[in-house]
N, C-alpha and C positions, 0 to 999 in steps of 0.2 A: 291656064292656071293649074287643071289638075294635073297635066306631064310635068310641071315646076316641080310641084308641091311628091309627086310620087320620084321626080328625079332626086328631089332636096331628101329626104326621106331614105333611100338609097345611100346615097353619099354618109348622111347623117349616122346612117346604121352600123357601115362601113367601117367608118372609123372607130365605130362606139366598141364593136365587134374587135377589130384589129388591135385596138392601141388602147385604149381605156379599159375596157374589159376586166382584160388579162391583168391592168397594172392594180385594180383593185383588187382582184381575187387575192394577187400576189400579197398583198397589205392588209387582207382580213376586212376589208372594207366594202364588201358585197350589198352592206347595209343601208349605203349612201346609192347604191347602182344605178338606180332609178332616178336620183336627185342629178347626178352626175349624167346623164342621158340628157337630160332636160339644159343643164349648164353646158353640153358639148352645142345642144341647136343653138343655142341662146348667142354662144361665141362665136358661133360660126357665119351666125346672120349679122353679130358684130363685122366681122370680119370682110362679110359681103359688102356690108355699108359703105366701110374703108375704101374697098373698089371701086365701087362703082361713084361715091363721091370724087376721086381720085381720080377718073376719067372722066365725069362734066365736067369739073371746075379745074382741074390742072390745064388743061386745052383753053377754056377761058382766060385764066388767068395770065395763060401766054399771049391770048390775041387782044387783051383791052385791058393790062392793070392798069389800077389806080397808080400806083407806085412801082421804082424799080424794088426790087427786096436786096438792099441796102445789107439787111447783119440775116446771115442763114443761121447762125450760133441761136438763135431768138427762136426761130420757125423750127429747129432741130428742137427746141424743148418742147415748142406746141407739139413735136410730132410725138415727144412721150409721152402727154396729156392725152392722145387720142389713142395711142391703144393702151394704154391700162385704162381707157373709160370706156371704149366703144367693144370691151369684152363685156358689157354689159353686166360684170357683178354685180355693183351693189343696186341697181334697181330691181336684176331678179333676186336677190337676201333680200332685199326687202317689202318686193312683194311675198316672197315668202315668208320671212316671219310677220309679218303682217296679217297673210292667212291664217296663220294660226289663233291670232283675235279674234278675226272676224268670224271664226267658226264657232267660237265660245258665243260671241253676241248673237249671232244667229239663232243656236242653240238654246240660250236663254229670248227669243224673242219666238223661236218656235212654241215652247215651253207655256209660253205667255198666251198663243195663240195669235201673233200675227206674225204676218212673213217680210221677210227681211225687206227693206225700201229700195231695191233697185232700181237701174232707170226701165230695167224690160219688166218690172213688179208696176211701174207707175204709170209707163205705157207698153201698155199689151203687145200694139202691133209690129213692135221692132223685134220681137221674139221671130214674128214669119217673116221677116227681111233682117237678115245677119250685113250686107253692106252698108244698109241703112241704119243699121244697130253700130257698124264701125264708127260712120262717119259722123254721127252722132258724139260717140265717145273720143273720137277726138278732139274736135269741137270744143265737150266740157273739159279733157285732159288740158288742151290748147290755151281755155278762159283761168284755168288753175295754175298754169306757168304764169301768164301777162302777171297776176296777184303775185304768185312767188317772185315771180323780176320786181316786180316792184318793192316787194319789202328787204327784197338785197338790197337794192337805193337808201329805202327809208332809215332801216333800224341802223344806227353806227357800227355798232358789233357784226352787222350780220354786212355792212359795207366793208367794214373790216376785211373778210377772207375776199369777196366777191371783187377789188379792188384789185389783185391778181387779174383777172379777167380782164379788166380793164387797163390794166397797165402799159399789155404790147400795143408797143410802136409801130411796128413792123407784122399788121395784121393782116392772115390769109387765111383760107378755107380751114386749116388746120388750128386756129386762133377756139375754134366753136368749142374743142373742151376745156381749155388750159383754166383750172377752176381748182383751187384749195378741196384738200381730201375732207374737210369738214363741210365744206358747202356744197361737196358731192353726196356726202353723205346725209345734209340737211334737204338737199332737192332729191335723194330718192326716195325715204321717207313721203314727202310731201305728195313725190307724182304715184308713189305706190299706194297711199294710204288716200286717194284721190280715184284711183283706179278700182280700190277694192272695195268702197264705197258703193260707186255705181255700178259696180258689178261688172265689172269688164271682163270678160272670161278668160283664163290664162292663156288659152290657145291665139290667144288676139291680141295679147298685150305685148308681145315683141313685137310684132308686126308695125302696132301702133307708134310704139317706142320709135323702131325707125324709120319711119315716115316725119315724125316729129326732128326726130336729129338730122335727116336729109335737110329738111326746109331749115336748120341750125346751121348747119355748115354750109349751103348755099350764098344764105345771108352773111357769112363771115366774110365770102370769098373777097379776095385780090381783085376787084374784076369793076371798070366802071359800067354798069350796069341799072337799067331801070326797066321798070316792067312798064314804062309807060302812065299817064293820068290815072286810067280807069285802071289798069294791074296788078298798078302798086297800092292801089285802094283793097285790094282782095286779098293779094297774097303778099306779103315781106321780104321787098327784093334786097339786095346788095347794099344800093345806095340808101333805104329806107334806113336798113338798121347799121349802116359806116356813121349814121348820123345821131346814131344811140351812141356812141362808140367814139365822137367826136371829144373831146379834149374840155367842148362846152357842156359835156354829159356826163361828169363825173359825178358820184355821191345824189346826191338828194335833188339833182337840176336834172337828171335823168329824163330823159325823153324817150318814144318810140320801143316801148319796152317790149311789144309783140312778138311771138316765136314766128306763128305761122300767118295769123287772122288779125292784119292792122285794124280792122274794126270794133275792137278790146281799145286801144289808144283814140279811135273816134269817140265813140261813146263816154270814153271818161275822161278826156279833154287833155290826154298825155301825147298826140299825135302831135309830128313836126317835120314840117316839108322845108324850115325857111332860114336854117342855120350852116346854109353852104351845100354844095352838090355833091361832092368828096373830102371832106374836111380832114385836118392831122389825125390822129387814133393816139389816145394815151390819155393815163390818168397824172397831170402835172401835180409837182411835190409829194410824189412816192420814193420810197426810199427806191435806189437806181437796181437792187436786186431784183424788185417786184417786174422789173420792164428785162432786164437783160440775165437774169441770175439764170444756175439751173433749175432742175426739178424740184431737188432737194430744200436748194437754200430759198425756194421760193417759200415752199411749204412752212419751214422754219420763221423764216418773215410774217407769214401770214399768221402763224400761231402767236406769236409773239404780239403784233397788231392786234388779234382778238381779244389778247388778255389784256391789251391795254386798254383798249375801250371797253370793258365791262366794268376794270377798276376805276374807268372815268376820268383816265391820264392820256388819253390821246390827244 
């Protein structure tokens, strides 16, 4: 881990050095240096993600799909969903400006004389084990998505954007971000301001991040696949969540809402094994952009969709 982390480092430097640098001196922008250091790792671990997703699950996807993949014009837009999302902005803006809160309430609770409620402030011992302190805070990060997934279901408006997502037909590994710019923006917030809560330390929280989007895009894949009785009880295979994803899961019937840890759907009695093994994918009676449109006209759709449900015309 440390030859990674001082190779990653290296490379990371390299480039800050070479190409970025220079192009802010160039721009009077020296100001931002530091921030912009921090957004080169951020992208670039995006970008790792890409890869190395890109090599499990394409080889999968060749050896057991679900499906032939029918319309590429569909998967070519998922594939613009995933890199303007897996550059990681808006979750690090948002944890960033979210930092800047949290240091006022801090601030004001130091003032006050108690120290802010973290999870290493409420248990000590995770302070002397940092992997123990990770797996921890994925964990609660993990139980804070199942609730987010769920209230995309519940609330109309917020089914509204989230409805995109559901829409492909024609779903594979690359299906994991295709998500309206508003519901990307409403789940960074959430998982940032979730994050900065328990005190996840910045150093950790990309990390986190994709570890979390790995088991995303796994789950999405093309691929018939199951981790088996007891596997799929633990971790969120393929087939687990193609069945979130089923045709009989649209809107508020939503099932198997789990990222990583199906035991969030045991305990709150949203688990479902029994709705077919690889069923269709798609949300029926969407308008037909939502399923086959591009990037644009989807965005355009879903904005639209939003405002109709809040005015109470959908």
């Amino acid at each position: 881990m440390d030859a990674f982390n001082t190779a990653w480092a290296a490379v990371t430097g390299w480039l800050f050095e070479t190409l970025v640098q220079p192009a802010f001196y160039a721009l009077g922008l020296m100001d931002w240096a530091e921030d912009a250091y921090d957004w080169l790792d951020f992208g670039l671990y995006g970008l790792l993600t890409i890869a190395v997703v890109y090599l499990v699950c394409r080889p999968l996807e060749a050896w057991r799909p679900v499906e032939p993949v029918a319309d590429r014009r569909a998967v070519r837009t998922d594939m613009v969903y995933t890199f303007l999302a897996r550059l990681g902005v808006l979750p690090l803006v948002a944890f960033v400006l979210l930092a800047s809160l949290q240091s006022r309430w801090e601030g004001w609770l130091t003032e006050a004389g108690l120290l802010p409620p973290t999870l290493e402030e409420l248990f000590p011992p995770l302070r002397a084990s940092p992997l123990l302190a990770f797996l921890v805070y994925v964990v609660v990060l993990d139980f804070g998505e199942y609730w987010r997934h769920r209230a995309q279901h519940g609330f109309r408006w917020w089914w509204a954007l989230h409805a995109i997502h559901h829409a492909q037909r024609q779903m594979t590994f690359w299906t994991d971000d295709r998500n309206h710019i508003l519901d990307d923006v409403l789940a960074a917030l959430w998982f940032g301001g979730i994050a900065l809560l328990i005190g996840v330390p910045p150093g950790q929280f990309p990390l986190i991040l994709l570890v979390l989007r790995l088991a995303e895009s796994m789950s999405h894949a093309n691929v018939r696949l199951s981790y088996g009785r007891l596997g799929e009880r633990l971790i969120v295979s393929p087939r687990f969540h193609r069945l979130h994803h089923g045709e009989l899961s649209a809107g508020a019937t939503g099932k198997n809402f789990a990222v990583l840890l199906p035991v969030w759907d045991w305990i709150f009695g949203t688990a479902d094994w029994n709705r077919g093994a690889f069923p269709r994918t798609g949300a029926p009676g969407m308008d037909e952009a939502m399923a086959t449109g591009g990037w644009l006209r989807q965005q355009w759709v879903g904005f639209r969709r939003v405002a109709l449900a809040l005015a109470g015309r959908d």
